[in-house]
N, C-alpha and C positions, 0 to 999 in steps of 0.2 A: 617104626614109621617116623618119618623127618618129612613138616612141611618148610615151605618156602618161600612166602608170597602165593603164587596162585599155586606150585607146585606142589607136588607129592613123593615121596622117595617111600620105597620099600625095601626090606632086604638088601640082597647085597647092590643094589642101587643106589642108598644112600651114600654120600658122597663124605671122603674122609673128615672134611674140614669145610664150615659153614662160609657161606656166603660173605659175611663180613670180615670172617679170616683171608679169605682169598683178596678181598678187596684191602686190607689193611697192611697185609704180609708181602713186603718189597723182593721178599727171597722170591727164586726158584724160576722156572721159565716163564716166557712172557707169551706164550703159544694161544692163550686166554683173549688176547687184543683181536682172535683170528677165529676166534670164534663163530657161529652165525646168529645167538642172543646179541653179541657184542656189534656185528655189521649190522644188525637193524638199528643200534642209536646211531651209527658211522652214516645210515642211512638218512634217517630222518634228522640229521645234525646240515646233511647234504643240504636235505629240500630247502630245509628252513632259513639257512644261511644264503640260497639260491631267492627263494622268495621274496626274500628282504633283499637281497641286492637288486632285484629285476622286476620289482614292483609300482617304482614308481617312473617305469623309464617312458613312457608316454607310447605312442604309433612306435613301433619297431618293424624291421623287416632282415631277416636272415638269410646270408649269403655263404653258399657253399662252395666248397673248392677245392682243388688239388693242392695238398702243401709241399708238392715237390716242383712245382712251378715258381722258373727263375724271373729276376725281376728284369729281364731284359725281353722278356718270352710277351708276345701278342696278347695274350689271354690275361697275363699279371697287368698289363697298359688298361684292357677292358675293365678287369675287375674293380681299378682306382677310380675309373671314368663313372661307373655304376654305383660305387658306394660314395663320389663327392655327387652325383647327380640325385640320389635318393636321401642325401646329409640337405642338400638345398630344399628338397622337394618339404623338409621337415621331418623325415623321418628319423628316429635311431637306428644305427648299422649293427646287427649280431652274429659273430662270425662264430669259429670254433679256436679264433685265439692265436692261432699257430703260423708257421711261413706261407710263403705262397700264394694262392688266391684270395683267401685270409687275409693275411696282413696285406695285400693290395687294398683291399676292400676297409680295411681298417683303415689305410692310411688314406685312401679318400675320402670318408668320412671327416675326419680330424680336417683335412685342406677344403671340406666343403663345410665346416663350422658347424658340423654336428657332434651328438653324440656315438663315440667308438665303443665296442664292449666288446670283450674277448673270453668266454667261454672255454676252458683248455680242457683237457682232460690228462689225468697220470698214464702215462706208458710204458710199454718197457725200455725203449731207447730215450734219450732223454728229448726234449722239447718243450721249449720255453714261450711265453704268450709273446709274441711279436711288440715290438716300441711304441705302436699304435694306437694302442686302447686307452682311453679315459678310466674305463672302468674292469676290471675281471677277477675270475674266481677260474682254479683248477678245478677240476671234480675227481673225485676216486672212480665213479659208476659209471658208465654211458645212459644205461636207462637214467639217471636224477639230470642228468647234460640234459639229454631229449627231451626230458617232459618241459623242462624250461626254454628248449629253442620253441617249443610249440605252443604253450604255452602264454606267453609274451611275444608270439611273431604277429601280426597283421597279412601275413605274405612269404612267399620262398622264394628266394633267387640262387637257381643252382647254374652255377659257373662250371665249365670243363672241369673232370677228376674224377678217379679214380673210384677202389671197392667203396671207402668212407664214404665219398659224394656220395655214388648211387644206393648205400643202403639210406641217408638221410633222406634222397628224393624219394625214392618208391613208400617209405615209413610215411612221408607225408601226404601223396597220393591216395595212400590205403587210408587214413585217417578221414580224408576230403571224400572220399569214395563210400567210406562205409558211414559216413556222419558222427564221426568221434568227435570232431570238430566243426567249428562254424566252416562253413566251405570259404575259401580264401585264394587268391592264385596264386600256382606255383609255376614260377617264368623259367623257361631254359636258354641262358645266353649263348648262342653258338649254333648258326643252323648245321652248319656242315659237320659239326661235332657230335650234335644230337640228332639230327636228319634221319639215320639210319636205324638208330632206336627206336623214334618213333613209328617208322616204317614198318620196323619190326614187329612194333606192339600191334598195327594197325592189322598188319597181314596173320599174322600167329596169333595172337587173343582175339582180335574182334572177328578175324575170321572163324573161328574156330567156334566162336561162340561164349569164351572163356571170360569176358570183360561186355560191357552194356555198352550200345552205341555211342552212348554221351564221352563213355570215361575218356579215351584219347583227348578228349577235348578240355581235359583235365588240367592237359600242359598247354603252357604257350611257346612256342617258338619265337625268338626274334636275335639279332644282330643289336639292335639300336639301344642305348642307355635310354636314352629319350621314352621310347618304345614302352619299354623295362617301368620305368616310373607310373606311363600313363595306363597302362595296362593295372597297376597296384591300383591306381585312381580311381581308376573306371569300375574295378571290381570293389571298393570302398564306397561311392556313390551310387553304385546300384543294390548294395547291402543295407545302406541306410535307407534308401526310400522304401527298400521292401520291411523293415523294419517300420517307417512310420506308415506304410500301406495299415501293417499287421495292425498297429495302435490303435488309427482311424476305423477299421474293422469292429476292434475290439471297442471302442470307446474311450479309450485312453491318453 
């Protein structure tokens, strides 16, 4: 029998060579780093490093989008209109770092005097955090990305895009829907882009029974940056006073 910390070896289970061999001994393959003991520090080296960078960033709000969108394209022009109108409004801009509606969003931020941050993730093709951020980290995980855009968002602003957009919209929906999180809006720029989704949703889930009357109502629809801001506002102002409602309740 061979312990190990909390572990235990028996027979031929025990393991040739101790713990501190493996870690001292520079020979031999390096297959060890790929471990899944070993991705749980890779893990929580993720959060921690994530925490500490995005902890003291004040009101943030997260903007999604297509990173294959050119910067000549309608939607990339929206996207900079949104994130310099949200950098004035005071907020920080959190994208996922990358081309696209991203770095539009970055980069109005930056021309609207706020804070930019850029969130990357490793992929397998290569992809670099866009020229626009003040501040970013790549991640290995998408779960440790996610929990931080959610985390430190105030809000979601999902721009036209692709599988990526729509799995980060629907993730935050389900979050606002099932009360994982403080309920928060999640704005959709683009009626005509989005129009049909939500039609979708309305006719196929709420008909059917499959979603609660309220949830469509989950999302916002609008066109206007302006729009975009006062809608975050609105839903921040009427969060706080049901907050001091609760106080005054409570006596607090």
């Amino acid at each position: 029998m061979r312990r190990a910390g909390p572990l235990t070896f028996h027979g031929s289970a025990i393991p040739e060579t101790t713990t501190d061999q493996r870690l001292l001994d520079r020979r031999g393959p390096a297959e060890w780093v790929h471990t899944d003991p070993w991705r749980v520090m890779r893990i929580q080296s993720e959060f921690v490093e994530g925490f500490g960078l995005l902890s003291e960033v004040g009101q943030a709000v997260s903007v999604f989008g297509s990173a294959r969108t050119k910067p000549d394209s309608p939607h990339y022009q929206l996207g900079e209109t949104v994130g310099g109108k949200l950098a004035e409004a005071g907020y920080t801009v959190i994208t996922g770092g990358g081309p696209g509606v991203m770095e539009a969003a970055n980069r109005g931020a930056q021309k609207g005097g706020g804070t930019s941050i850029g969130l990357g993730i490793e992929l397998p093709f290569e992809q670099a955090l866009n020229e626009y951020i003040d501040i970013g980290v790549t991640f290995r995980y998408f779960f440790v990305r996610k929990t931080m855009f959610v985390k430190y968002s105030q809000a979601f602003v999902v721009m036209p895009g692709g599988f990526g957009t729509l799995d980060e919209m629907f993730e935050a929906i389900t979050l606002v829907q099932t009360g994982k999180v403080t309920r928060f809006p999640v704005v959709l720029v683009g009626t005509e882009f989005w129009g049909g989704l939500r039609d979708w949703i309305r006719k196929n889930l709420l008909e059917e029974g499959l979603i609660s009357p309220g949830d469509p109502d989950l999302m916002h629809l609008t066109d206007d940056p302006d729009e975009v801001v006062e809608i975050i506002r609105d839903a921040h102002r009427n969060l706080a006073r049901m907050d001091f409602e609760a106080g005054e309740q409570d006596g607090t």
